[in-house]
C-alpha positions in Angstrom: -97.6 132.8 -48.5 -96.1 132.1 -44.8 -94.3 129.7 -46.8 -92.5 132.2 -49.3 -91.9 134.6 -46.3 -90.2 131.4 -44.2 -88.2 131.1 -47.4 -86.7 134.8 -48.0 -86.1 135.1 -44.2 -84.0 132.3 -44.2 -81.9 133.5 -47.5 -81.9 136.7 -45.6 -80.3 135.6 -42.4 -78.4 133.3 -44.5 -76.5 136.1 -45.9 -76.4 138.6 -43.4 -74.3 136.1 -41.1 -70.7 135.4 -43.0 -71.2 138.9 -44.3 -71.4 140.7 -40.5 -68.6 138.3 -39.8 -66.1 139.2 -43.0 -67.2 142.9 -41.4 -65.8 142.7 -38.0 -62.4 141.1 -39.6 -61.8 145.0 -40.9 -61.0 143.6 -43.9 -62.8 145.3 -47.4 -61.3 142.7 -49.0 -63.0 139.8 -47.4 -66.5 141.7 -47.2 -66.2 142.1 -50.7 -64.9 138.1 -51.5 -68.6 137.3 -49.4 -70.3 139.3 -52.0 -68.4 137.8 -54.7 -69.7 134.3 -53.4 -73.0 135.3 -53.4 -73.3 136.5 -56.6 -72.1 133.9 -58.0 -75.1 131.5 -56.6 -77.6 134.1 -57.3 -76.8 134.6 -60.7 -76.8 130.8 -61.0 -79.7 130.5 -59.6 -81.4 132.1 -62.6 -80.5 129.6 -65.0 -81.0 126.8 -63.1 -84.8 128.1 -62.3 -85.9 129.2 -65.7 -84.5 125.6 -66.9 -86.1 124.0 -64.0 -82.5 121.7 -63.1 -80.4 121.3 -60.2 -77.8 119.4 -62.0 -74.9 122.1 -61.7 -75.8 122.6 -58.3 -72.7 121.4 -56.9 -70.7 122.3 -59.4 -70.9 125.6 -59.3 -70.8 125.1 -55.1 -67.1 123.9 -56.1 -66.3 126.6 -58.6 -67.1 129.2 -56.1 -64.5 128.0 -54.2 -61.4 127.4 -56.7 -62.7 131.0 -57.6 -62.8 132.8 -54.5 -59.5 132.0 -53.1 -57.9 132.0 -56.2 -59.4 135.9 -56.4 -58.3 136.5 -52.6 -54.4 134.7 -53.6 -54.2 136.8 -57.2 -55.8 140.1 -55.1 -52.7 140.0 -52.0 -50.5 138.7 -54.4 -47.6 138.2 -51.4 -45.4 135.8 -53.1 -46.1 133.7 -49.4 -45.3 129.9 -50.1 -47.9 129.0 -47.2 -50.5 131.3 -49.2 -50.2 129.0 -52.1 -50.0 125.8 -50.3 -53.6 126.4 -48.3 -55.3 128.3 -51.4 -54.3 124.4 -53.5 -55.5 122.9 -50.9 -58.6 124.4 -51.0 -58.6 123.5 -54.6 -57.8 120.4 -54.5 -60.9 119.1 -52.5 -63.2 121.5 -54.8 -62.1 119.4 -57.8 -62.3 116.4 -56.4 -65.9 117.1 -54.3 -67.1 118.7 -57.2 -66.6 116.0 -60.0 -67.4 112.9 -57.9 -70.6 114.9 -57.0 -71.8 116.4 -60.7 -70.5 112.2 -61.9 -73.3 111.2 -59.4 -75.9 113.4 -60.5 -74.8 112.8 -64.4 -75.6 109.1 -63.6 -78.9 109.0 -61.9 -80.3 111.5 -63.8 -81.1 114.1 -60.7 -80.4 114.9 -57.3 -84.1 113.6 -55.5 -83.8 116.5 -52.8 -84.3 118.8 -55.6 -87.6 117.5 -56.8 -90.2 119.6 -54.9 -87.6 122.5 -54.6 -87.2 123.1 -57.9 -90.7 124.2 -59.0 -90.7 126.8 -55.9 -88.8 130.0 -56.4 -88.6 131.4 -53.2 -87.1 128.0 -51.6 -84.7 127.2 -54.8 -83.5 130.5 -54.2 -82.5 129.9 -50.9 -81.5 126.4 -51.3 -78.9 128.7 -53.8 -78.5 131.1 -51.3 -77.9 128.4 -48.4 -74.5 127.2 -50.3 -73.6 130.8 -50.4 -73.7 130.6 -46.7 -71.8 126.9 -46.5 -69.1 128.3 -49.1 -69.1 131.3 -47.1 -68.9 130.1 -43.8 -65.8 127.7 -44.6 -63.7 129.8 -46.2 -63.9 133.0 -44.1 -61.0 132.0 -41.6 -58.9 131.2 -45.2 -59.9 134.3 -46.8 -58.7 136.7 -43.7 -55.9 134.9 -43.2 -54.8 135.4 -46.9 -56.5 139.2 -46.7 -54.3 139.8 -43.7 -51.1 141.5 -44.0 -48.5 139.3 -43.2 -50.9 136.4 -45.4 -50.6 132.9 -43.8 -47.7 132.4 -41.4 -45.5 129.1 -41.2 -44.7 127.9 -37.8 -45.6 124.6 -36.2 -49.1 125.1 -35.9 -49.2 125.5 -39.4 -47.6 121.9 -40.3 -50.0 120.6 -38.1 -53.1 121.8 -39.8 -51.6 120.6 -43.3 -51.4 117.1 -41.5 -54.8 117.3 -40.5 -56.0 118.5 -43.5 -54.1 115.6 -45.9 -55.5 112.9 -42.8 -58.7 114.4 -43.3 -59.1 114.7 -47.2 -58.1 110.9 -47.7 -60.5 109.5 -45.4 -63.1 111.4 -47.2 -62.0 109.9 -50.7 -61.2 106.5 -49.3 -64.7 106.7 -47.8 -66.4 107.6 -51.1 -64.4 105.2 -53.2 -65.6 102.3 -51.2 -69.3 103.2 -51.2 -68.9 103.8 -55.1 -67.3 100.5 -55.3 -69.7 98.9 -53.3 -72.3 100.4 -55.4 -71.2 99.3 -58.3 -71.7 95.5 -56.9 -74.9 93.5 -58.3 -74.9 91.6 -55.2 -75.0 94.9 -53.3 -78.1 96.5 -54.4 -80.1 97.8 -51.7 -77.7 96.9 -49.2 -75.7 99.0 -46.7 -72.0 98.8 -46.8 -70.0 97.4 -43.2 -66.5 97.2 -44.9 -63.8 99.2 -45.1 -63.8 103.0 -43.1 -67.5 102.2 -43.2 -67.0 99.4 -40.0 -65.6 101.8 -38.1 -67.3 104.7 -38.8 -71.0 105.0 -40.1 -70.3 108.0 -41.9 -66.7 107.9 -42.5 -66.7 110.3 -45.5 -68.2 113.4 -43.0 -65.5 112.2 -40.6 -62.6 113.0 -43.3 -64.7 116.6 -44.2 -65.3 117.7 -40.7 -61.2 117.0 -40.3 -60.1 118.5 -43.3 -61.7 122.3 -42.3 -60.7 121.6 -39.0 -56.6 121.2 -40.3 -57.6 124.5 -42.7 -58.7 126.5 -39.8 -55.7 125.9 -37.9 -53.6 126.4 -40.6 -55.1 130.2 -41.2 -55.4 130.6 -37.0 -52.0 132.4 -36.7 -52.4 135.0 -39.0 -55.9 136.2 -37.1 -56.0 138.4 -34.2 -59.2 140.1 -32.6 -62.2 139.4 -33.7 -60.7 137.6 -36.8 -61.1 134.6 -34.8 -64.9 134.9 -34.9 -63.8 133.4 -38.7 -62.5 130.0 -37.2 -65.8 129.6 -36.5 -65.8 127.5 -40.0 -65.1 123.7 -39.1 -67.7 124.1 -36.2 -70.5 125.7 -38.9 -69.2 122.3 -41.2 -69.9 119.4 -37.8 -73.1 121.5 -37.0 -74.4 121.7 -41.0 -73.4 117.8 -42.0 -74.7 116.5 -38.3 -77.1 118.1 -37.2 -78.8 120.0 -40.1 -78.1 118.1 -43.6 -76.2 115.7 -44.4 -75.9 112.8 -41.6 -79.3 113.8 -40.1 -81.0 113.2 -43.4 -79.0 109.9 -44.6 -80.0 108.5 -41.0 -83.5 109.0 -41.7 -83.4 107.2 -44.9 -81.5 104.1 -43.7 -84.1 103.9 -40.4 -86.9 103.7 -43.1 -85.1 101.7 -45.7 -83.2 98.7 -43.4 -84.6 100.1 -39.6 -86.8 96.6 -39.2 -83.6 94.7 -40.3 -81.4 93.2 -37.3 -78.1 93.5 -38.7 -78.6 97.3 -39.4 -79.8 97.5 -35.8 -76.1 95.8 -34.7 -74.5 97.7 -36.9 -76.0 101.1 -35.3 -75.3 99.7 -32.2 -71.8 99.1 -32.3 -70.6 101.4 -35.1 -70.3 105.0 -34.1 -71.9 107.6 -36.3 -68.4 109.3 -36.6 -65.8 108.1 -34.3 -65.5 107.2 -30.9 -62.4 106.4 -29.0 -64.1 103.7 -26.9 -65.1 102.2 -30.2 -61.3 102.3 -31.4 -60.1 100.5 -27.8 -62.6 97.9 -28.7 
């Protein structure tokens, strides 16, 4: 029972966060875009309970993206160049998050962190609820800069964001191809990978997505004012979530209990950062 109340608490708080946030921007149309993305995971949800599968978990994580800011570009409609430019960008790493991920889970045969979540109602709905929050949380800088009424501005900052952004998303897919390649390797099975991004970073592929909201939030931070900037609270919410919470917390625990007692995984934690290090780059 404590259980169950733990549970709706959480999905509580998790959507009574973004949505106070889209409130203080002053913007109906963003409050009404965190309802939107909301919706769209519980009503999810439903299937995906009664079926008892987790397989278009992500996927529809990624769809509620494309269709959010896609909603927010089509609702302003301001003709803005730079509005287009961020809402593809957007895009572009929801398609390509989103396909590697559901290709993943279409090859093994289900996500494993699903296996004792599914059967529970009250904590699949707020696993569900939970990516309402992440989906949420990312975009609400984006979606009040586009909501605003001059839309995103182009000046110098913005160019620098976009930079960030591409430096950020390629990382990420350079990351992922190597793991997938090494993967893919015979020899490799049950192995940890040390080439490529992967020697200079143990988690290169976070690195890239931590950058790549960081270059969106600067490209969306001229077009806030007041307590719009609570909104570029997104890249922070991404480090925190895929550090500290999910994410690089969890895929340390597994490698300490799958290669922990093996030297060389010992040296390699030793002298590879977890993300990046400057000291590490001197070297």
């Amino acid at each position: 029972m404590k259980n169950h109340l733990f549970n709706l608490l959480s999905s509580i708080v998790a959507f009574y966060i973004p949505f106070q946030i889209a409130l203080l921007t002053d913007l109906p149309l963003v409050k009404n875009l965190i309802l939107l993305i909301f919706s769209i995971q519980w009503i999810s949800f439903l299937p995906a309970y009664i079926f008892q599968t987790e397989k278009f978990f992500d996927l529809t994580g990624s769809l509620t993206y494309i269709t959010t800011v896609s909603f927010a570009l089509y609702t302003t409609d301001s003709g803005n160049i730079a509005d287009y430019i961020i809402v593809v960008c957007v895009a572009i790493w929801a398609i390509r998050l989103g396909s590697f991920l559901f290709m993943r889970i279409h090859k093994d045969g289900e996500d494993r962190r699903f296996r004792d979540i599914k059967p529970n109602f009250t904590r699949f709905f707020m696993t569900w609820t939970l990516q309402g929050m992440w989906v949420s949380m990312c975009l609400l800088c984006v979606l009040t800069a586009l909501s605003s009424i001059s839309g995103i501005v182009i000046n110098t900052i913005f160019y620098i964001g976009i930079l960030i952004f591409i430096v950020g998303f390629i990382i990420e897919v350079v990351a992922d191809h190597q793991k997938t390649v090494f993967r893919k390797a015979i020899d490799n099975k049950n192995k940890f990978i040390t080439t490529g991004l992967w020697s200079y970073s143990r988690h290169p592929n976070y690195l890239g997505e931590i950058l790549l909201w960081f270059g969106v939030a600067i490209m969306s931070f001229s077009s806030l004012n007041n307590l719009q900037y609570l909104t570029l609270i997104s890249p922070l919410f991404v480090y925190i979530l895929l550090v500290y919470i999910s994410g690089i917390r969890i895929l340390e625990n597994q490698g300490n209990e799958k290669w922990g007692h093996l030297d060389s995984y010992k040296k390699y934690k030793k002298n590879t950062p977890r993300l990046f290090s400057l000291n590490f780059v001197k070297n």
